[in-house]
PyMOL CGO cylinders between C-alpha atoms (Angstrom):
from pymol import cmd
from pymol.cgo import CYLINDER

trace = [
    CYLINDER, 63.69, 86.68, 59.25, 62.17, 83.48, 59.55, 0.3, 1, 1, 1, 1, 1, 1,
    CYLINDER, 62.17, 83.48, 59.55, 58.53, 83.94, 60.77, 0.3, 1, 1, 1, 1, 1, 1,
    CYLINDER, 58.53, 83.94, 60.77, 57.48, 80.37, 61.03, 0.3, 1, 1, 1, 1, 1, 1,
    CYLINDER, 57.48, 80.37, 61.03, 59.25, 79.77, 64.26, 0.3, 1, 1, 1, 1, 1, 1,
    CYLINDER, 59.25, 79.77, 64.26, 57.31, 79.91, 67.52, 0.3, 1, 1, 1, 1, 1, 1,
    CYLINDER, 57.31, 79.91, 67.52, 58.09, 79.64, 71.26, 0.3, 1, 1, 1, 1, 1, 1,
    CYLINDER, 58.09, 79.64, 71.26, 55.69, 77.19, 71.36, 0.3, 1, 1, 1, 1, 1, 1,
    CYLINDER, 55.69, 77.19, 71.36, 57.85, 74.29, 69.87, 0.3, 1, 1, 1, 1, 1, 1,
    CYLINDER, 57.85, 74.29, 69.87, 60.13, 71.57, 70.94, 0.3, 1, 1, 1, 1, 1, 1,
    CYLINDER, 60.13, 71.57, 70.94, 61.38, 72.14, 74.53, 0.3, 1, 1, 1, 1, 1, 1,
    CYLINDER, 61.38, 72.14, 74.53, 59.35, 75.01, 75.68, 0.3, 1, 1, 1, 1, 1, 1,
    CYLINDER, 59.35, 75.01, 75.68, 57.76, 76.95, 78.40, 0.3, 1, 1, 1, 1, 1, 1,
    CYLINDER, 57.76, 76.95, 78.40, 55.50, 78.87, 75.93, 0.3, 1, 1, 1, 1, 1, 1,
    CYLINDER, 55.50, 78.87, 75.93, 52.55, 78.55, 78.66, 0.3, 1, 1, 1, 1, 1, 1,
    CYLINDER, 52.55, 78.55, 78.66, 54.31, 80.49, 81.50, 0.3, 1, 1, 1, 1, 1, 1,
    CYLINDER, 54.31, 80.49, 81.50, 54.66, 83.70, 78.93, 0.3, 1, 1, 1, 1, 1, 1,
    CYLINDER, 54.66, 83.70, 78.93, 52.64, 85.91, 80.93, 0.3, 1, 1, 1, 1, 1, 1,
    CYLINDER, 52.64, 85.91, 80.93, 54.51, 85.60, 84.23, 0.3, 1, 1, 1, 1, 1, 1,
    CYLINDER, 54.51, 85.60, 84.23, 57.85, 85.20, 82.13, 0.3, 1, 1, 1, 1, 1, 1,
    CYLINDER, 57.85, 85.20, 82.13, 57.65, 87.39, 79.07, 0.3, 1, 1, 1, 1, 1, 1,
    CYLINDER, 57.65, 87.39, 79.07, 60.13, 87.23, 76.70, 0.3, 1, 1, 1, 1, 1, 1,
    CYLINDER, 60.13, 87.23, 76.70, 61.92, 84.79, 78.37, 0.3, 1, 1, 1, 1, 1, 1,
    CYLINDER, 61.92, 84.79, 78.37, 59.63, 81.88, 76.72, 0.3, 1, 1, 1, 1, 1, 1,
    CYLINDER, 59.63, 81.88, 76.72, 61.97, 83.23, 73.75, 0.3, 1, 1, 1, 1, 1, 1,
    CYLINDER, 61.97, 83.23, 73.75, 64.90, 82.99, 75.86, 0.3, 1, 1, 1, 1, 1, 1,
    CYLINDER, 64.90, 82.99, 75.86, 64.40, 79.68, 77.12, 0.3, 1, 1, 1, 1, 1, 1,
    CYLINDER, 64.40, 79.68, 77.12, 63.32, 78.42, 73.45, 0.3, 1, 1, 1, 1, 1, 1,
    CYLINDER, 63.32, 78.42, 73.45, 66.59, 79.57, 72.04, 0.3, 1, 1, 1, 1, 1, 1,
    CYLINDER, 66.59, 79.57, 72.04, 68.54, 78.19, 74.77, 0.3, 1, 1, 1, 1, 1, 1,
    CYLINDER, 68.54, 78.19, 74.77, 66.85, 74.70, 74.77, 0.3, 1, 1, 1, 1, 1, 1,
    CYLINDER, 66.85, 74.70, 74.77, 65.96, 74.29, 70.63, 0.3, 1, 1, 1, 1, 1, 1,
    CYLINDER, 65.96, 74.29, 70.63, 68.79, 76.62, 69.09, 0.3, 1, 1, 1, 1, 1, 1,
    CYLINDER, 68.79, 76.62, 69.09, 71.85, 75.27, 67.10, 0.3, 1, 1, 1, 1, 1, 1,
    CYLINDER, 71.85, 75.27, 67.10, 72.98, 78.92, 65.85, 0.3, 1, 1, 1, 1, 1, 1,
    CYLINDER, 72.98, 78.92, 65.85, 76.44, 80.15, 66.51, 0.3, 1, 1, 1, 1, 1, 1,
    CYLINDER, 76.44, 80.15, 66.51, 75.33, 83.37, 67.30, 0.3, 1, 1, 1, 1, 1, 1,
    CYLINDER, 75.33, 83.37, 67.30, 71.75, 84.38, 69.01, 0.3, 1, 1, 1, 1, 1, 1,
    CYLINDER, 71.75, 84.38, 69.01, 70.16, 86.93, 70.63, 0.3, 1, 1, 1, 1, 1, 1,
    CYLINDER, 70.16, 86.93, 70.63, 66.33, 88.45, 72.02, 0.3, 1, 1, 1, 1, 1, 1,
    CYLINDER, 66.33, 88.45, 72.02, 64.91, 91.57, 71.32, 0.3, 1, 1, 1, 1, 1, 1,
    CYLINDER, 64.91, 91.57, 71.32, 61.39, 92.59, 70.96, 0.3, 1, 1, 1, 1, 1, 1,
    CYLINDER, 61.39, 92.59, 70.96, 58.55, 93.06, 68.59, 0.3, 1, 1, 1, 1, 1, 1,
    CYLINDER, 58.55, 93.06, 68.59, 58.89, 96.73, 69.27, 0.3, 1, 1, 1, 1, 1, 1,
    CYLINDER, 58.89, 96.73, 69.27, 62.54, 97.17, 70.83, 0.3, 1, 1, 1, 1, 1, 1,
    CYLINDER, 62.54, 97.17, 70.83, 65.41, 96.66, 68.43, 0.3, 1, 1, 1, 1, 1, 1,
    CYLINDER, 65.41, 96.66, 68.43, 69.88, 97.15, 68.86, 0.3, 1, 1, 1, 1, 1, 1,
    CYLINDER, 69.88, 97.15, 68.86, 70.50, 99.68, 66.05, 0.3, 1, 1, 1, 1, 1, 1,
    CYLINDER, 70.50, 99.68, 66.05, 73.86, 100.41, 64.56, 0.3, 1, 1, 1, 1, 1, 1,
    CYLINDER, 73.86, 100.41, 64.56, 76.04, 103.34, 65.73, 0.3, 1, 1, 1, 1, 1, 1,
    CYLINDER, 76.04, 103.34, 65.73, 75.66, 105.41, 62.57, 0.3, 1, 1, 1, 1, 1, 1,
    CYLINDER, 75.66, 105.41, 62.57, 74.56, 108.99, 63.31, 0.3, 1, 1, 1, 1, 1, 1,
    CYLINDER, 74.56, 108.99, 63.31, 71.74, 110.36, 61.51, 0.3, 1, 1, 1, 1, 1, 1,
    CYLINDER, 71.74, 110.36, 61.51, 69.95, 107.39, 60.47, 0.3, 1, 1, 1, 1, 1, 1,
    CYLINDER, 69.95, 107.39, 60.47, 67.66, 104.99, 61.92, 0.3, 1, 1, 1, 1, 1, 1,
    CYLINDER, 67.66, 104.99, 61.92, 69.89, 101.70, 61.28, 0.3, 1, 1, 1, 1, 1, 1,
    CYLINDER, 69.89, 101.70, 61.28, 69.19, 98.58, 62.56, 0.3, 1, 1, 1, 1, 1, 1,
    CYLINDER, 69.19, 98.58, 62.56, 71.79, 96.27, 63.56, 0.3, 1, 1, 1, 1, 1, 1,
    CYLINDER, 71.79, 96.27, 63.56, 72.21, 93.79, 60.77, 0.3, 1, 1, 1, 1, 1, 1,
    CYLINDER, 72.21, 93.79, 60.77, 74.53, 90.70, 60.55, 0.3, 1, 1, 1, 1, 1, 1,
    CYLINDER, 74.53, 90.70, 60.55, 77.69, 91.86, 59.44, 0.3, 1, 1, 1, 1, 1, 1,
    CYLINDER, 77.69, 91.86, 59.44, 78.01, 94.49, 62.08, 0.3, 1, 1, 1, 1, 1, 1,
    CYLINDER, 78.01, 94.49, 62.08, 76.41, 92.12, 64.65, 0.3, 1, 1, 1, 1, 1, 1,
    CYLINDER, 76.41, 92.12, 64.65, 79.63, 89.90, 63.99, 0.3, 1, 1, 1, 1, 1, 1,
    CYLINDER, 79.63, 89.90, 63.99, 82.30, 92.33, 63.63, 0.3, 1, 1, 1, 1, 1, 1,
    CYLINDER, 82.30, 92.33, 63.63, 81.42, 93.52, 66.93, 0.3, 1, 1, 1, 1, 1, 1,
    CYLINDER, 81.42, 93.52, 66.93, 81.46, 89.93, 69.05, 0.3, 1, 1, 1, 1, 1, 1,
    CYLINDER, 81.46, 89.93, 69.05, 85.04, 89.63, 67.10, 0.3, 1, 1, 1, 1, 1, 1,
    CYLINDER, 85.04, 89.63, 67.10, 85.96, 91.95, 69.40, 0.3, 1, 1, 1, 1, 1, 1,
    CYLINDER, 85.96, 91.95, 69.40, 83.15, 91.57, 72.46, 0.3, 1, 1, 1, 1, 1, 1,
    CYLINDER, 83.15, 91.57, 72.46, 81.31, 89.02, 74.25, 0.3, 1, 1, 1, 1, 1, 1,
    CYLINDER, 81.31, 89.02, 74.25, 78.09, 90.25, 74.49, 0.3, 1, 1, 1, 1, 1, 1,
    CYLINDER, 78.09, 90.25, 74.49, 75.73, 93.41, 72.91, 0.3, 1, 1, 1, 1, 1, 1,
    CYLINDER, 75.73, 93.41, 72.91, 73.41, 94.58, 75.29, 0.3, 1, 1, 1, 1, 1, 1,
    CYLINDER, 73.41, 94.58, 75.29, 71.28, 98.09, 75.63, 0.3, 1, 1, 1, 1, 1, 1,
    CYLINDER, 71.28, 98.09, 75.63, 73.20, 101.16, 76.26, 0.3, 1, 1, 1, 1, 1, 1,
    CYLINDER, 73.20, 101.16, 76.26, 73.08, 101.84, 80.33, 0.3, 1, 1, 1, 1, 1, 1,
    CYLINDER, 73.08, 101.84, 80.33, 70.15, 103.26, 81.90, 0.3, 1, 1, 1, 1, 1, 1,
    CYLINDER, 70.15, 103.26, 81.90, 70.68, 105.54, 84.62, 0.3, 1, 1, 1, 1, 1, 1,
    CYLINDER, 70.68, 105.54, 84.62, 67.72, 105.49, 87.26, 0.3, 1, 1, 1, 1, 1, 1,
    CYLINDER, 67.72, 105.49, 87.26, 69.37, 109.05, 88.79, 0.3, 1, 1, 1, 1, 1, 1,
    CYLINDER, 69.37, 109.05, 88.79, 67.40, 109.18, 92.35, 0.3, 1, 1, 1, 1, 1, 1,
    CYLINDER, 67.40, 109.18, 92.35, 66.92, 105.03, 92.73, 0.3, 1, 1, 1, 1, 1, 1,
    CYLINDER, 66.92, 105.03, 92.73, 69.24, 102.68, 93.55, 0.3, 1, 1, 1, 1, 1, 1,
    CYLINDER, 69.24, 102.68, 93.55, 68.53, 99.51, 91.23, 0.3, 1, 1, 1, 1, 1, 1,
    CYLINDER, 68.53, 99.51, 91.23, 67.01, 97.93, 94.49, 0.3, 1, 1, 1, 1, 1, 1,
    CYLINDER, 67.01, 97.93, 94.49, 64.90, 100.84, 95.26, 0.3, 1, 1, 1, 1, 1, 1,
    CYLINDER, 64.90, 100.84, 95.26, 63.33, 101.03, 91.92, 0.3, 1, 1, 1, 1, 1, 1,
    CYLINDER, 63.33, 101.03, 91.92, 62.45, 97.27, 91.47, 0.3, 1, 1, 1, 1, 1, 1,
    CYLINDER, 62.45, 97.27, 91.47, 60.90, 97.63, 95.07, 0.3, 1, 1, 1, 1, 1, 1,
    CYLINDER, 60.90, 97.63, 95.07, 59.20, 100.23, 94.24, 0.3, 1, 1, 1, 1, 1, 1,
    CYLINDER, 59.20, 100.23, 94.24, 57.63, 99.26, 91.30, 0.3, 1, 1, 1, 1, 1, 1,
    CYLINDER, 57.63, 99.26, 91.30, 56.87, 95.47, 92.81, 0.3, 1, 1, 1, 1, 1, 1,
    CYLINDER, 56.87, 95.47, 92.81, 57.25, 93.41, 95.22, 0.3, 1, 1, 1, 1, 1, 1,
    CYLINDER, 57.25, 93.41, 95.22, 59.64, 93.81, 97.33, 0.3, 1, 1, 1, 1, 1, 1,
    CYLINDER, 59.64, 93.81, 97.33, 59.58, 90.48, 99.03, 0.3, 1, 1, 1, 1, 1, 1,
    CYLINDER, 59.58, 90.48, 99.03, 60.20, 88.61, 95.62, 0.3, 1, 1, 1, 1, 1, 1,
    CYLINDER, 60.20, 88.61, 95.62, 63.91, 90.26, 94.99, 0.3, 1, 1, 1, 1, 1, 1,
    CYLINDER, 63.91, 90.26, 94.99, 64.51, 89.32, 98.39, 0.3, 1, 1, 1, 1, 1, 1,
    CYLINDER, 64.51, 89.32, 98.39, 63.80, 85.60, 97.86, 0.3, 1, 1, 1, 1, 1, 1,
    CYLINDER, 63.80, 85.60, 97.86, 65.80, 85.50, 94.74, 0.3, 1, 1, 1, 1, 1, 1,
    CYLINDER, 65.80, 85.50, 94.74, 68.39, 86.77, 96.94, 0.3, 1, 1, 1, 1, 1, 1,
    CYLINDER, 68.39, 86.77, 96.94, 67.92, 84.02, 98.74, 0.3, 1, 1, 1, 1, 1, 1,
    CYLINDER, 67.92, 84.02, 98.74, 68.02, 81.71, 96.16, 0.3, 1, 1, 1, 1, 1, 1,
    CYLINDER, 68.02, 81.71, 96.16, 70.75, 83.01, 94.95, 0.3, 1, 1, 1, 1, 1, 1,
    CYLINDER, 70.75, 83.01, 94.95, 73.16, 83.14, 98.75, 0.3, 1, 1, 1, 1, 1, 1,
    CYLINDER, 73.16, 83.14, 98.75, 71.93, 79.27, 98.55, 0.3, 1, 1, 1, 1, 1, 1,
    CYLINDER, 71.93, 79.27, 98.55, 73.10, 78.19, 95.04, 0.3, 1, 1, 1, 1, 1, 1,
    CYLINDER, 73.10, 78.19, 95.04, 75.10, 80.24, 93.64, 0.3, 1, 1, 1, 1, 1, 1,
    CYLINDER, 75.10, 80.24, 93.64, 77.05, 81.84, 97.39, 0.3, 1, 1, 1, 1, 1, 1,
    CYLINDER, 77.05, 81.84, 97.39, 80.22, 83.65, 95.13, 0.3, 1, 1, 1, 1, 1, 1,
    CYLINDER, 80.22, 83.65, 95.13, 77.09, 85.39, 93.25, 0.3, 1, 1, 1, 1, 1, 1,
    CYLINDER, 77.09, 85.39, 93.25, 76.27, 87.41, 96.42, 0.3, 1, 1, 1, 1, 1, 1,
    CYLINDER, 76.27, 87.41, 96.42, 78.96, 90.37, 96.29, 0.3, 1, 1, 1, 1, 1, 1,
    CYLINDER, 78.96, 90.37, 96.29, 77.64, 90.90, 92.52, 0.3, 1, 1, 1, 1, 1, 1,
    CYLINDER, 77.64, 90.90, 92.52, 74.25, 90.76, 92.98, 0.3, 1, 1, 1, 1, 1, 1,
    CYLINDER, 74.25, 90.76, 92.98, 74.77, 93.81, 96.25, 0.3, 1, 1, 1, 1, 1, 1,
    CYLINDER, 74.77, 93.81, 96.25, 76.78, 95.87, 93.98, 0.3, 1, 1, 1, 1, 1, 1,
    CYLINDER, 76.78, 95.87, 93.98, 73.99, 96.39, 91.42, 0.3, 1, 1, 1, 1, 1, 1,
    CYLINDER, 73.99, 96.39, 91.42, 71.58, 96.39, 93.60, 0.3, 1, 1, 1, 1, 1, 1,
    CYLINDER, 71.58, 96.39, 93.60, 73.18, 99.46, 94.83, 0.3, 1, 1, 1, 1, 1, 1,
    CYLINDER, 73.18, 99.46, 94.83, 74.47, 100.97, 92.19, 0.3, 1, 1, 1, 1, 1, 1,
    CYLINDER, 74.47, 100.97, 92.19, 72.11, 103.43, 89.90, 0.3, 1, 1, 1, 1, 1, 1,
    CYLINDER, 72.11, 103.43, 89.90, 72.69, 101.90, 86.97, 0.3, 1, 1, 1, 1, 1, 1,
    CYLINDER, 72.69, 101.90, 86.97, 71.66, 98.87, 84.90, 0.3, 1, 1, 1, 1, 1, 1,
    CYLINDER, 71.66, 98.87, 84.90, 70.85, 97.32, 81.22, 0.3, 1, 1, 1, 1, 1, 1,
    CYLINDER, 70.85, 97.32, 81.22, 66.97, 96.39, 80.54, 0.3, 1, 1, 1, 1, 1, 1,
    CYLINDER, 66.97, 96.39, 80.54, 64.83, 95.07, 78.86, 0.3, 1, 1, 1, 1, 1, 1,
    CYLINDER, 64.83, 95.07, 78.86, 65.99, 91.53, 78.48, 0.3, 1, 1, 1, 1, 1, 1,
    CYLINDER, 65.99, 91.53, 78.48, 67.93, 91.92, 75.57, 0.3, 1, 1, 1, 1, 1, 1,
    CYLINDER, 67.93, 91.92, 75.57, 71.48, 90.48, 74.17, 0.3, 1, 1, 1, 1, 1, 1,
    CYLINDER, 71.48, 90.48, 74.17, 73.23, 89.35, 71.36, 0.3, 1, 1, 1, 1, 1, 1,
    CYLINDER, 73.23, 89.35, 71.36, 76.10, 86.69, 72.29, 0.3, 1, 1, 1, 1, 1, 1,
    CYLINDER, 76.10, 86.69, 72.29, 77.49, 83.54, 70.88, 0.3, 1, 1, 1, 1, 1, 1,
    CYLINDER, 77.49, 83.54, 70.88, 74.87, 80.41, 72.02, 0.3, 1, 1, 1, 1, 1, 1,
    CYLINDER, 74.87, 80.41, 72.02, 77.53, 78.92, 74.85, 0.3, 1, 1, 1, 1, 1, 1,
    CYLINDER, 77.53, 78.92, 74.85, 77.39, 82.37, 76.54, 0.3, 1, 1, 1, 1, 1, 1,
    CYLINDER, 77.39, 82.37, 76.54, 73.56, 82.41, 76.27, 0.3, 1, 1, 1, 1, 1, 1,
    CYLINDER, 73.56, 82.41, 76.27, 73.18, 79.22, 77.45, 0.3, 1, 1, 1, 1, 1, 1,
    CYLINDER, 73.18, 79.22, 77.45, 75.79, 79.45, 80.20, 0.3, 1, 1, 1, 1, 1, 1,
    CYLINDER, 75.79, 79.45, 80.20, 73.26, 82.84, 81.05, 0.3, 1, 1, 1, 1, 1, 1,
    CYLINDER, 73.26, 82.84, 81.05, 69.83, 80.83, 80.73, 0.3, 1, 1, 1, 1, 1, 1,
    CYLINDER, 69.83, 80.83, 80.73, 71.27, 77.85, 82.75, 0.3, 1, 1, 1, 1, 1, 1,
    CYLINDER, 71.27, 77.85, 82.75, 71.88, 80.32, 85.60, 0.3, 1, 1, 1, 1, 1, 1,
    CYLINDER, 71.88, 80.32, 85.60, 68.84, 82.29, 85.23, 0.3, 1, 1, 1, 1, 1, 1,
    CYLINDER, 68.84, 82.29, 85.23, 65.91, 79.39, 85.16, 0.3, 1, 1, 1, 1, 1, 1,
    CYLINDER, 65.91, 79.39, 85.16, 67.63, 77.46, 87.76, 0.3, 1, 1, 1, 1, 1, 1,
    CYLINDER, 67.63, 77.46, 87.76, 66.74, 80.58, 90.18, 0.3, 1, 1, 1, 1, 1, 1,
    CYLINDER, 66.74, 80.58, 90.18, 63.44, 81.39, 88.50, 0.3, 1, 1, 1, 1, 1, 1,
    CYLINDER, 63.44, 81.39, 88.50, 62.00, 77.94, 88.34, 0.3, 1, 1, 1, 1, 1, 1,
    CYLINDER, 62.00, 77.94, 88.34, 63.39, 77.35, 92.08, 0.3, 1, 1, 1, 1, 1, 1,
    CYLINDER, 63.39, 77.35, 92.08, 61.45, 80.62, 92.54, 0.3, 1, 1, 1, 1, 1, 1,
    CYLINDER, 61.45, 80.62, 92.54, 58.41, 79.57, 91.67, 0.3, 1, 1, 1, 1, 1, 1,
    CYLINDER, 58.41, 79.57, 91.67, 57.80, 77.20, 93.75, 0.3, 1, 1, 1, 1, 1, 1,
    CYLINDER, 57.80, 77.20, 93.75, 58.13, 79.79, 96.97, 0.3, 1, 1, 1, 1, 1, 1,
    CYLINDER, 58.13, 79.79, 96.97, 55.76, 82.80, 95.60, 0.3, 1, 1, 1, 1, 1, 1,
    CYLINDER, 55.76, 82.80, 95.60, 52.00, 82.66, 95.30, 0.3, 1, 1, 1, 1, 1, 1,
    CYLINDER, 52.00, 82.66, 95.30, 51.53, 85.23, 92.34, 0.3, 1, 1, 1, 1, 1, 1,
    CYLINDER, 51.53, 85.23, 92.34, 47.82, 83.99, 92.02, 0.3, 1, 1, 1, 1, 1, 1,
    CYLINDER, 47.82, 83.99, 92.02, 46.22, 87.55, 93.63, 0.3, 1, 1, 1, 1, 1, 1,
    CYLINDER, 46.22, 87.55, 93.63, 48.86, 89.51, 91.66, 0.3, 1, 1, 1, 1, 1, 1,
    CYLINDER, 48.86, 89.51, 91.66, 47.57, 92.16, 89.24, 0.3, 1, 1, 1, 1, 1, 1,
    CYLINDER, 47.57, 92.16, 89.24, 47.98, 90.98, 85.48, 0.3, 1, 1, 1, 1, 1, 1,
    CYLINDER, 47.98, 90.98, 85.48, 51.00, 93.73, 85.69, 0.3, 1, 1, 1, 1, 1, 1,
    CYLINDER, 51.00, 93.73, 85.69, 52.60, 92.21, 88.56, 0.3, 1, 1, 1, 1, 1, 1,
    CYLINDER, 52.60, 92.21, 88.56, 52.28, 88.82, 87.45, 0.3, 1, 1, 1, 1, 1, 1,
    CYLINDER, 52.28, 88.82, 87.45, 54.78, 89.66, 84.94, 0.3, 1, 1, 1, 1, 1, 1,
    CYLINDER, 54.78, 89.66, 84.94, 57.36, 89.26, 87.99, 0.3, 1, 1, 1, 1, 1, 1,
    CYLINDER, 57.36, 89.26, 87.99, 59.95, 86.85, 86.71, 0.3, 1, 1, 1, 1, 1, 1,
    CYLINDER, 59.95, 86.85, 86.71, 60.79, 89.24, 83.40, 0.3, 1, 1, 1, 1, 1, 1,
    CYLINDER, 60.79, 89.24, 83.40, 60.83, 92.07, 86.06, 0.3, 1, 1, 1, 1, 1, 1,
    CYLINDER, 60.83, 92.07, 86.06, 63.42, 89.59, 87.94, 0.3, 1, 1, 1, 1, 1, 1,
    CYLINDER, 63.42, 89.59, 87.94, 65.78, 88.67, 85.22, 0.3, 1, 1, 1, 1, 1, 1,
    CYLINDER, 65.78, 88.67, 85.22, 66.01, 92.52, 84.01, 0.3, 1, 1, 1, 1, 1, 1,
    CYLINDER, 66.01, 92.52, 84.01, 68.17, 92.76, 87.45, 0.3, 1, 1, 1, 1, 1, 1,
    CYLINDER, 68.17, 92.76, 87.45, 69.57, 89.57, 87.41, 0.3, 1, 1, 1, 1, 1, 1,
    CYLINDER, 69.57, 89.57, 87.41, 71.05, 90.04, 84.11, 0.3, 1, 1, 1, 1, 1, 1,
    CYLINDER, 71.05, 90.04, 84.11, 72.95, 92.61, 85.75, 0.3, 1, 1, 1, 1, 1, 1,
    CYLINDER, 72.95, 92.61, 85.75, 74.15, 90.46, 88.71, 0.3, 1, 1, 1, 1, 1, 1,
    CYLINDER, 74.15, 90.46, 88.71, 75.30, 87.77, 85.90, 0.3, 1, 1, 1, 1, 1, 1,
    CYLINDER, 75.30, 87.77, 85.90, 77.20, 89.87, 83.95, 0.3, 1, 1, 1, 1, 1, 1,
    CYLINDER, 77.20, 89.87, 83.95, 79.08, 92.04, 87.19, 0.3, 1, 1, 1, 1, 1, 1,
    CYLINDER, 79.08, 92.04, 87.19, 79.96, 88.80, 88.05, 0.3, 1, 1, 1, 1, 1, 1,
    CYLINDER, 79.96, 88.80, 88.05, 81.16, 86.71, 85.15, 0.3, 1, 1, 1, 1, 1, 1,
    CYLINDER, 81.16, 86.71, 85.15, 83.37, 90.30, 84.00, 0.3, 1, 1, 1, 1, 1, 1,
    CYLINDER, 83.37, 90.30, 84.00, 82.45, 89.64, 79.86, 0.3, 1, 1, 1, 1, 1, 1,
    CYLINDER, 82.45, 89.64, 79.86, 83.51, 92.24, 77.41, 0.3, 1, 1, 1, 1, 1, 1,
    CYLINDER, 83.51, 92.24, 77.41, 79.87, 94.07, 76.68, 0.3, 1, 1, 1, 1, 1, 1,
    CYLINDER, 79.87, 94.07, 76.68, 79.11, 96.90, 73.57, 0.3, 1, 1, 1, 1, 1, 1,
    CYLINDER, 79.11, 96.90, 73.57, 76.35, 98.75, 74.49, 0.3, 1, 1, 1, 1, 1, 1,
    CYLINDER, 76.35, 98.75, 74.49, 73.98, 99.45, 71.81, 0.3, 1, 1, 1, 1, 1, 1,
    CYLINDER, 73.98, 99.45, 71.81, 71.19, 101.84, 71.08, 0.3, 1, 1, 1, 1, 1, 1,
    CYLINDER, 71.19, 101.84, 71.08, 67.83, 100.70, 71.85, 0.3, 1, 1, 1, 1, 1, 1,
    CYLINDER, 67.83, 100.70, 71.85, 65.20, 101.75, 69.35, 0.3, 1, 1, 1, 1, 1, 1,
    CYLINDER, 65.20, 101.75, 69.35, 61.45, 101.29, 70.70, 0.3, 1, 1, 1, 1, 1, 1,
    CYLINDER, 61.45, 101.29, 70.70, 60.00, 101.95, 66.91, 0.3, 1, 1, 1, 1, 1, 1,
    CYLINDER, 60.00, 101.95, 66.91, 56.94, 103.54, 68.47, 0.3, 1, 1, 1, 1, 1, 1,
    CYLINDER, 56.94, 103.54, 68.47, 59.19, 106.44, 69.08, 0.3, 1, 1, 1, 1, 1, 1,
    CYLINDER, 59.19, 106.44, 69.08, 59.26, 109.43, 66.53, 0.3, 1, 1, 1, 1, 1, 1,
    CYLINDER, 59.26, 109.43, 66.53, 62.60, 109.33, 64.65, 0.3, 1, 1, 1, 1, 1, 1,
    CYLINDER, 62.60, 109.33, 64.65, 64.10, 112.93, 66.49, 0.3, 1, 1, 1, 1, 1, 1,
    CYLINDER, 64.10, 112.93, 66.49, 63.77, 111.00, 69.55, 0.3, 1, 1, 1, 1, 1, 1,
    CYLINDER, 63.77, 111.00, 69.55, 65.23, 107.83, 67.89, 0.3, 1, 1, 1, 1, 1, 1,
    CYLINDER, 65.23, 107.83, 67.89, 68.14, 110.07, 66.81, 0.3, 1, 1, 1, 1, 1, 1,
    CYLINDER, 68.14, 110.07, 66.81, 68.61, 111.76, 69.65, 0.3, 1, 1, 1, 1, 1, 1,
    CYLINDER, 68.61, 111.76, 69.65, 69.28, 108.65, 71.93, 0.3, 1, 1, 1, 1, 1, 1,
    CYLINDER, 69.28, 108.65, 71.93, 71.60, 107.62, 69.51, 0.3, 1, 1, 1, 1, 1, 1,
    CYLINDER, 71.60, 107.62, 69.51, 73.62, 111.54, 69.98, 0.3, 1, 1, 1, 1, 1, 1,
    CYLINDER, 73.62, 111.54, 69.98, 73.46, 111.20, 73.40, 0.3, 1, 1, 1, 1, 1, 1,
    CYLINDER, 73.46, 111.20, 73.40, 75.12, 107.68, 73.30, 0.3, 1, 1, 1, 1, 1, 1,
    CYLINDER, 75.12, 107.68, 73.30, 77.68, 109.20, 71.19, 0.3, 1, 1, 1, 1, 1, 1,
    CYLINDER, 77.68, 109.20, 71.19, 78.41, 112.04, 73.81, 0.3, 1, 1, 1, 1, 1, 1,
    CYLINDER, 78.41, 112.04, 73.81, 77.93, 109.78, 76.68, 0.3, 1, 1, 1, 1, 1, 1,
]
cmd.load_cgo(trace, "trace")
């Protein structure tokens, strides 16, 4: 772990962090990153291994034993039961800003539409912004993703947003992850999702239920 790096460096967008998130991470790996393989999780969110009965986290050797044989390691599926993806993003925020990255989205990117409609309808969908993937598939990703976000910009006013709201364009990419990967068809492993605030039965018993799925 190498603690003296920052997303503050280099090529960065370290200022935006508190509309973007963890995306300033994102964007710094994409932009200042010569690693084979890279990834984003959190300070408090972290991909653990599939070994029952222990808290494991994902270390390197498994990390590349799995891209051998996938593309991509993302968070197991989360199933929003009564909401539509759609329904729960407007919801929870605005609901004119999904529609503009719609927009954006029918404008620049027109064979994107069909993907972005089928999550938005389905119930299902990976959060939290994270990944593991080789750095040409990340950067294939963050090329996509900023080109709609930074186009974005420019068309919302987020200035009488609540300091929650103004958090929109991490909100955004959670669900535009999703539209990405429908549409590009990689080979994902789903991986538990520890939030280490969580007791260790609860820890455990995600990982069961993953398991069982």
């Amino acid at each position: 772990l190498n603690e003296d790096l920052h997303d503050n460096t280099g090529d960065n967008i370290s200022s935006k962090n508190k509309n973007y998130c963890e995306l300033t991470a994102l964007y710094w790996i994409w932009k200042n990153s010569n690693d084979d393989i890279v990834g984003l999780e959190h300070y408090r969110r972290m991909f653990l291994n599939d070994n029952i009965g222990e808290i494991g986290l994902l270390n390197e050797d498994e990390i590349l034993f799995i891209l051998n044989n996938y593309d991509i390691i993302v968070p197991t599926l989360f199933n929003n039961k009564t909401r539509t993806v759609y329904q729960h993003y407007v919801e929870d925020h605005k609901k004119r800003d999904i529609e503009l990255a719609h927009n954006i989205i029918n404008s620049k990117y027109p064979d994107y539409n069909s993907s972005f409609n089928q999550v938005m309808n389905s119930k299902y969908e990976y959060g939290f912004n994270m990944m593991i993937t080789r750095k040409d598939i990340l950067d294939e990703y963050s090329q996509w993703l900023f080109d709609i976000l930074f186009d974005l910009e420019n068309k919302i006013d987020i200035s009488k947003y609540d300091e929650y709201q103004k958090r929109i364009y991490g909100f955004l990419s959670e669900r535009l992850f999703n539209v990405w990967l429908k549409y590009k068809k990689y080979n994902v492993k789903e991986n538990v999702v520890a939030n280490l605030l969580d007791s260790k039965e609860k820890i455990l018993d995600r990982k069961i239920k993953k398991i069982h799925k």
